[in-house]
C-alpha positions as YAML, in Angstrom:
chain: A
units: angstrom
residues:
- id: 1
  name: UNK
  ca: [84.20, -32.53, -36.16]
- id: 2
  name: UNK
  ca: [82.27, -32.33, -39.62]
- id: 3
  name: UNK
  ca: [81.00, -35.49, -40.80]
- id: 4
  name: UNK
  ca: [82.51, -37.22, -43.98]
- id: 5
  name: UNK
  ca: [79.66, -38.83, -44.93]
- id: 6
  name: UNK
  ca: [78.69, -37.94, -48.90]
- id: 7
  name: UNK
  ca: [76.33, -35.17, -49.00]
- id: 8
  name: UNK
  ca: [72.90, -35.97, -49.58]
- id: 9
  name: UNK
  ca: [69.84, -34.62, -51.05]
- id: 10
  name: UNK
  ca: [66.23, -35.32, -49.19]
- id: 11
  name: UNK
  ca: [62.96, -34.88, -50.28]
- id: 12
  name: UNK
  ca: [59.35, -34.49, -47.61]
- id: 13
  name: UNK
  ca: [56.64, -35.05, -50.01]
- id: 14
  name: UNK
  ca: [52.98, -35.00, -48.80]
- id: 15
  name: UNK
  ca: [49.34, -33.50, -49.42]
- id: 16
  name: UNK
  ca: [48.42, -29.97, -47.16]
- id: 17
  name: UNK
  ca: [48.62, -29.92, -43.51]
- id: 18
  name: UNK
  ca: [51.22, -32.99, -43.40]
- id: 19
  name: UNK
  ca: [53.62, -31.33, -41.51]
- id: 20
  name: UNK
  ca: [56.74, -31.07, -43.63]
- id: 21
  name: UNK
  ca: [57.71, -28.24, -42.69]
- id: 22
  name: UNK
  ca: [58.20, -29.02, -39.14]
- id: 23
  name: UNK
  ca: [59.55, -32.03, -39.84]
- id: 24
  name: UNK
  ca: [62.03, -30.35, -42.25]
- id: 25
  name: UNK
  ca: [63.63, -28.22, -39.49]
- id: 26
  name: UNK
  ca: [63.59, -31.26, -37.02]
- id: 27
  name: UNK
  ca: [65.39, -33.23, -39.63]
- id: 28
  name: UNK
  ca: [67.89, -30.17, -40.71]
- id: 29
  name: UNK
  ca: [68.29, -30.17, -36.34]
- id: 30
  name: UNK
  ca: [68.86, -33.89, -35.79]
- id: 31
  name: UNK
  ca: [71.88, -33.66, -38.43]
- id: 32
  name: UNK
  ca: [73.49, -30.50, -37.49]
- id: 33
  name: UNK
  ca: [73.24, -32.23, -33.99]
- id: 34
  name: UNK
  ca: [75.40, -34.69, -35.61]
- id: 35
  name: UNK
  ca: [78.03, -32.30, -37.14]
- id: 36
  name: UNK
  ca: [76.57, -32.64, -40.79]
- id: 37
  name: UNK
  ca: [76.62, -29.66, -42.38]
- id: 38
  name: UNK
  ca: [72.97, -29.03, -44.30]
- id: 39
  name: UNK
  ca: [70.59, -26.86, -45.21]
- id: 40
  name: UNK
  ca: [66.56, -26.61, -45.47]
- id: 41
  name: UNK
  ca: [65.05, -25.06, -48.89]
- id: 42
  name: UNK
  ca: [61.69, -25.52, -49.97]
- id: 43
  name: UNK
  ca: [59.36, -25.43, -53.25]
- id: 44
  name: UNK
  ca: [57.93, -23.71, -55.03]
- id: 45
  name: UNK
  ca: [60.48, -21.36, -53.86]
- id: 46
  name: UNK
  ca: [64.30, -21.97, -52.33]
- id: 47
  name: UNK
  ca: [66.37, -19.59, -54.21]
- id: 48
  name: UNK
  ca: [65.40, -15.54, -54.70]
- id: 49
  name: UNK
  ca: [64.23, -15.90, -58.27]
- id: 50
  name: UNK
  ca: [62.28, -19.27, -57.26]
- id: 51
  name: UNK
  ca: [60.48, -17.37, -54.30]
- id: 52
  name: UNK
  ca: [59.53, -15.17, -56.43]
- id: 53
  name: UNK
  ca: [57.64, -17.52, -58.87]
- id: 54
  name: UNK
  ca: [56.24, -18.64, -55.47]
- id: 55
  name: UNK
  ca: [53.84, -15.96, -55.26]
- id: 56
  name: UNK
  ca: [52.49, -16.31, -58.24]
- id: 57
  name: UNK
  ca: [51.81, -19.81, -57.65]
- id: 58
  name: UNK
  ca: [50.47, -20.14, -53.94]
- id: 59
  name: UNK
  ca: [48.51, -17.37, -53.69]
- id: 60
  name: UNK
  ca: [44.94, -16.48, -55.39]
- id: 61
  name: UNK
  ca: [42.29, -18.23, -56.43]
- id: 62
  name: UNK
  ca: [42.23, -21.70, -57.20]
- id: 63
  name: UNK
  ca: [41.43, -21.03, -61.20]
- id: 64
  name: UNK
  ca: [44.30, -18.14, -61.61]
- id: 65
  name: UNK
  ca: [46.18, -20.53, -63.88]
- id: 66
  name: UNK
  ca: [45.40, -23.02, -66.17]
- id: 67
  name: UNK
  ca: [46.91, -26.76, -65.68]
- id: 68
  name: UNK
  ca: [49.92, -26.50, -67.83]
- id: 69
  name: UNK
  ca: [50.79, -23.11, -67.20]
- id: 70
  name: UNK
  ca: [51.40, -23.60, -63.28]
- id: 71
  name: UNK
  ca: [53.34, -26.95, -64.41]
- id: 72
  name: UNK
  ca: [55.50, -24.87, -66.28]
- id: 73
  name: UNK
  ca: [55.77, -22.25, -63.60]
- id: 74
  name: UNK
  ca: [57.12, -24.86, -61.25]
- id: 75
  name: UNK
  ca: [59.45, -26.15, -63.20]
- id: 76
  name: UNK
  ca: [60.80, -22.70, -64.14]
- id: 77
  name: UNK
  ca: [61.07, -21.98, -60.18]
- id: 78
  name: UNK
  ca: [62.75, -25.39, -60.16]
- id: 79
  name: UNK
  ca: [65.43, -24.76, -62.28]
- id: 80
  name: UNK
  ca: [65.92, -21.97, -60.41]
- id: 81
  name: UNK
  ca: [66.24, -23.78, -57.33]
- id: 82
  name: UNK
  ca: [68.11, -26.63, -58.42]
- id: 83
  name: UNK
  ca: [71.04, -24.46, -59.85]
- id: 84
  name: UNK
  ca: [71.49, -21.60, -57.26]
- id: 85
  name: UNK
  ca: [70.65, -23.36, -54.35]
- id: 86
  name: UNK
  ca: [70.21, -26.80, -54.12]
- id: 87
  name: UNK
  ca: [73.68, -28.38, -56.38]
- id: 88
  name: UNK
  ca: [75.70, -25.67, -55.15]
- id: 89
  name: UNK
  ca: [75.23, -27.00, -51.29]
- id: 90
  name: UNK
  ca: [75.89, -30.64, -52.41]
- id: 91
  name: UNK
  ca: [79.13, -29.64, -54.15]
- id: 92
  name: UNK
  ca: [80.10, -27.67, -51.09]
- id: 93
  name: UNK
  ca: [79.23, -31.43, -49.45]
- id: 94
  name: UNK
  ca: [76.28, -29.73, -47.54]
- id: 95
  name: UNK
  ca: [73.06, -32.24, -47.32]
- id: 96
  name: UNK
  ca: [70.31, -30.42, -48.67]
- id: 97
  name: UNK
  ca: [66.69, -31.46, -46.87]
- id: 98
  name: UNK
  ca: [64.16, -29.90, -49.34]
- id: 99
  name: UNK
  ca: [59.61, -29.20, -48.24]
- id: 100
  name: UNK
  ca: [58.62, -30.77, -51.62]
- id: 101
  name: UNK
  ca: [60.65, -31.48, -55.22]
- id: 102
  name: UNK
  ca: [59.11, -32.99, -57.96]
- id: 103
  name: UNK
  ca: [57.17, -35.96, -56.92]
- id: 104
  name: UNK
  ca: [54.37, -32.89, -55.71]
- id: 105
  name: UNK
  ca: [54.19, -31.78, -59.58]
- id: 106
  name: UNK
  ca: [53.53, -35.02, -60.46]
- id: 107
  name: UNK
  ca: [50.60, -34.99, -57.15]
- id: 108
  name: UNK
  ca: [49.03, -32.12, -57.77]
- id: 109
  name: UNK
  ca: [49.58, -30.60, -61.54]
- id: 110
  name: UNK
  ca: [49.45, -34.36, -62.93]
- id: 111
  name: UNK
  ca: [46.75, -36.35, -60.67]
- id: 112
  name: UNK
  ca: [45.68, -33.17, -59.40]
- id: 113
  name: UNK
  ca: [44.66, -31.09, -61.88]
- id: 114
  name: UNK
  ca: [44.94, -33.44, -64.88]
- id: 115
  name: UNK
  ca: [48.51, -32.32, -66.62]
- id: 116
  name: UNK
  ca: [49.00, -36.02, -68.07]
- id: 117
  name: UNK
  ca: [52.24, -37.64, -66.56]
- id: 118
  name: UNK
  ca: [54.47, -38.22, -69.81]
- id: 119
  name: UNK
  ca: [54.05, -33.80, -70.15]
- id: 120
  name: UNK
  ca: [55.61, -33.61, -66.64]
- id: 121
  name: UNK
  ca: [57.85, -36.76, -67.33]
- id: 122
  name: UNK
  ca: [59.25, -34.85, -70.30]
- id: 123
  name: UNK
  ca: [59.16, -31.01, -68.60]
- id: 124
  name: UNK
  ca: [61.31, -32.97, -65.42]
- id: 125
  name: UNK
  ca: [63.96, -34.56, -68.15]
- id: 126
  name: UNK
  ca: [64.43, -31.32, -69.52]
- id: 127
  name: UNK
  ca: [65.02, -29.14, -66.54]
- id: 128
  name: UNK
  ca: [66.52, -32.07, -64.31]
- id: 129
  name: UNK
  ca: [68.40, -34.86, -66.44]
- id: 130
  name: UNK
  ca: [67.96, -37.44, -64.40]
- id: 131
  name: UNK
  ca: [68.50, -35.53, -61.24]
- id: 132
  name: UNK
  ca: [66.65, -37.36, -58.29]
- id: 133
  name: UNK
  ca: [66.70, -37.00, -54.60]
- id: 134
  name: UNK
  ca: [68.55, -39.81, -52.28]
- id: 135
  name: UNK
  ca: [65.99, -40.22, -50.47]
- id: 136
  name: UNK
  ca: [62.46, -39.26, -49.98]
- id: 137
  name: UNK
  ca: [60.02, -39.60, -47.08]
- id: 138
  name: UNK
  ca: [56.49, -39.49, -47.89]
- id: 139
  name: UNK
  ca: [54.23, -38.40, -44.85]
- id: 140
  name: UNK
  ca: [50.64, -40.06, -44.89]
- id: 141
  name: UNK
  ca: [47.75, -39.03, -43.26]
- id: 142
  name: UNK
  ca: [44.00, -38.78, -43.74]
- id: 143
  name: UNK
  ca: [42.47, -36.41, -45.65]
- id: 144
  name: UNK
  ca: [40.59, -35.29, -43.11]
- id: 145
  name: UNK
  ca: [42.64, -35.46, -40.44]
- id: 146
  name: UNK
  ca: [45.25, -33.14, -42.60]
- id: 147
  name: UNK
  ca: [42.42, -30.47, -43.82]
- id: 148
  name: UNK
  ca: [41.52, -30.29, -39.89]
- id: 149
  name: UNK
  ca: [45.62, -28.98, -39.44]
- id: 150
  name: UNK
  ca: [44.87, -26.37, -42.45]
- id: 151
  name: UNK
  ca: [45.39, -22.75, -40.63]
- id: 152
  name: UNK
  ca: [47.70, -23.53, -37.53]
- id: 153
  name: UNK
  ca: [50.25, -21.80, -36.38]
- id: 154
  name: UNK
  ca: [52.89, -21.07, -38.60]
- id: 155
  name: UNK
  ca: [51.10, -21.53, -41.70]
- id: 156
  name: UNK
  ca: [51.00, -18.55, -44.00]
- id: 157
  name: UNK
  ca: [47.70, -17.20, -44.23]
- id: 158
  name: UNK
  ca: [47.67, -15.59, -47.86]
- id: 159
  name: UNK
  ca: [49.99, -19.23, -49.31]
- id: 160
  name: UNK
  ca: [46.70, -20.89, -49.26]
- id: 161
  name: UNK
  ca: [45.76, -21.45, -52.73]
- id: 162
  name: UNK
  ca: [46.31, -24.96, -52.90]
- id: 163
  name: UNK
  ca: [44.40, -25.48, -49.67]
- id: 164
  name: UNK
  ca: [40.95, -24.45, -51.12]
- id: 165
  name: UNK
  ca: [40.69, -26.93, -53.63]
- id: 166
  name: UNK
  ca: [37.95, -29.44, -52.99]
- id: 167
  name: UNK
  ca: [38.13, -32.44, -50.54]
- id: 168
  name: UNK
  ca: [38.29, -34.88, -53.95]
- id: 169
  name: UNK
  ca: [41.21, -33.23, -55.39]
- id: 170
  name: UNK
  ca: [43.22, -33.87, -51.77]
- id: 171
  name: UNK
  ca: [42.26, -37.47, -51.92]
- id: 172
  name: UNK
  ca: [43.61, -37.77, -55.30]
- id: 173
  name: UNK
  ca: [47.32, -36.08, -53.70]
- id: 174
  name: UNK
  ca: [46.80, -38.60, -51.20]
- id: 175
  name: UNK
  ca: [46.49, -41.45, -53.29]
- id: 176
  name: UNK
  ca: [49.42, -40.08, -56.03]
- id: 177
  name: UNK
  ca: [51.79, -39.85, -53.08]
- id: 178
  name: UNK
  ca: [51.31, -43.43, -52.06]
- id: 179
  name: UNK
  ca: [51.89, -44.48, -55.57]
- id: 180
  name: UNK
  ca: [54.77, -43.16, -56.42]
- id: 181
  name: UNK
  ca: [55.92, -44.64, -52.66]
- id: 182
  name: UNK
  ca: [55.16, -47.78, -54.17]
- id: 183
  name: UNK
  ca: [56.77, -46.96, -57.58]
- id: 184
  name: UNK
  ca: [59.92, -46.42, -55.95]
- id: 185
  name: UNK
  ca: [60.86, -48.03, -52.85]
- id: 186
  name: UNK
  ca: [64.15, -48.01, -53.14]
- id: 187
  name: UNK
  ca: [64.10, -43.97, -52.95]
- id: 188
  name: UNK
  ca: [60.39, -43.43, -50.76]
- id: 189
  name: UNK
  ca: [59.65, -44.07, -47.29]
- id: 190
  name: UNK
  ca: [55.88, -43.69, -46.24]
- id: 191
  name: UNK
  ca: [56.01, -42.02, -42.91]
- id: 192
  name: UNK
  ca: [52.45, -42.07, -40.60]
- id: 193
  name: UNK
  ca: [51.92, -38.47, -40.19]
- id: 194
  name: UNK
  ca: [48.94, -39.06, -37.55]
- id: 195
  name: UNK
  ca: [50.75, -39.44, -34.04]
- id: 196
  name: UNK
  ca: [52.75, -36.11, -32.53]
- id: 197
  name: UNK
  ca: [55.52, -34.34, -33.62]
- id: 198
  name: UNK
  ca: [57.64, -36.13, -32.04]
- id: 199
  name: UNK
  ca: [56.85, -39.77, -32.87]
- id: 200
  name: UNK
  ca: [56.98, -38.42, -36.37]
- id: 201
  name: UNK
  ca: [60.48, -36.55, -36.14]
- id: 202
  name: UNK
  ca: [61.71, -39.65, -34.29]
- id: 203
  name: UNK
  ca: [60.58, -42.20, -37.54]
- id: 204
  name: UNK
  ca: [62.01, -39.94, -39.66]
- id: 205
  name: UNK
  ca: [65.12, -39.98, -38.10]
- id: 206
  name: UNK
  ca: [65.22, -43.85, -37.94]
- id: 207
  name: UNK
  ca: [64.96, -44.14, -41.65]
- id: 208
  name: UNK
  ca: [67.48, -41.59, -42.42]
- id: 209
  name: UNK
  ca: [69.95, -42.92, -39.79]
- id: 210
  name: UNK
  ca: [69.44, -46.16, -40.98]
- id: 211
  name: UNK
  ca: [69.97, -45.37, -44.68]
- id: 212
  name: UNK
  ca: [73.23, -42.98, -44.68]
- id: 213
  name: UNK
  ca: [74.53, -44.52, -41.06]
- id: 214
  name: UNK
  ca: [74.37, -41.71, -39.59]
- id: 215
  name: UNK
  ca: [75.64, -41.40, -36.36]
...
């Protein structure tokens, strides 16, 4: 029997070598397990015309764009995203558990690389009005515990633009992910990425039980 429960969208936010991914699927699992219908999508990326903005923007050198222009490339794949993939599932009352959204522009284009925050503020009113995730779990670990996970299995070897900037620039991801945790509780949950899969698919699936009552 399918669930009635609203659908709902939810956001893993975190710097490189987190594990979102894996914790995506494990997530997109535990619910199906459930009988909730859902679906996992990503960014950049998550719809055809998204994935292929997605190329451009995770592969290549670190300088192959400028600040703004990979803000704007985002958003554009975004868009993209949010119309053919994403809102379509939640009207067909599918949940919709999403490898990054916008808090990781505001991470890495805005503390990141410098875009300042009322540009991305005013880019995400634009393209989203006001269109926010129900929940989203932020997964914490130490730099260097998460640049030691870079180039596992899995992990695509040519998507690794992002994962040669410098050690500073991950700390500063680290630290803008924890801030916007703390900038909105009522939506984040700060999830200890550091202890096995498991323990970390389990706390995930506390939280989420806990706030839609699943069961």
């Amino acid at each position: 029997m399918k669930s009635r429960t609203p659908a709902r969208f939810i956001t893993l936010e975190g710097g490189e070598g987190a594990g979102k991914s894996t914790q995506a699927r494990r997530l997109v699992a535990s619910l199906e397990a459930c009988g909730i219908a859902c679906i996992a999508t990503r960014e950049p990326g998550g719809s055809p015309g998204a994935e292929e903005v997605r190329k451009l923007l995770v592969s290549g050198a670190t300088d192959r764009w400028d600040a703004l222009t990979e803000t704007l490339l985002m958003f554009a794949a975004r868009a993209d995203h949010v119309t053919k993939t994403i809102r379509p599932a939640l009207d067909a009352r599918q949940w919709v558990v999403c490898d990054r959204f916008t808090d990781s522009t505001y991470a890495y284009q805005g503390a990141g690389r410098g875009v300042p925050r009322e540009t991305i503020r005013r880019l995400e009113s634009l393209v989203l009005e006001g269109f926010k995730p129900d929940l989203t779990l932020v997964l914490d670990l130490p730099v260097d515990t998460a640049l030691s996970r870079l180039g596992g299995p899995g992990r695509a070897a040519h998507e690794n633009r992002f994962e040669k900037f410098d050690r500073s620039f991950h700390e500063k991801l680290r630290n803008a992910f924890l801030a916007a945790a703390k900038r909105s509780p009522d939506r984040c949950a700060v999830i200890d990425a550091s202890p096995n899969e498991d323990a970390v698919a389990d706390s995930i699936w506390q939280i989420v039980r806990k706030r839609f009552r699943v069961r």
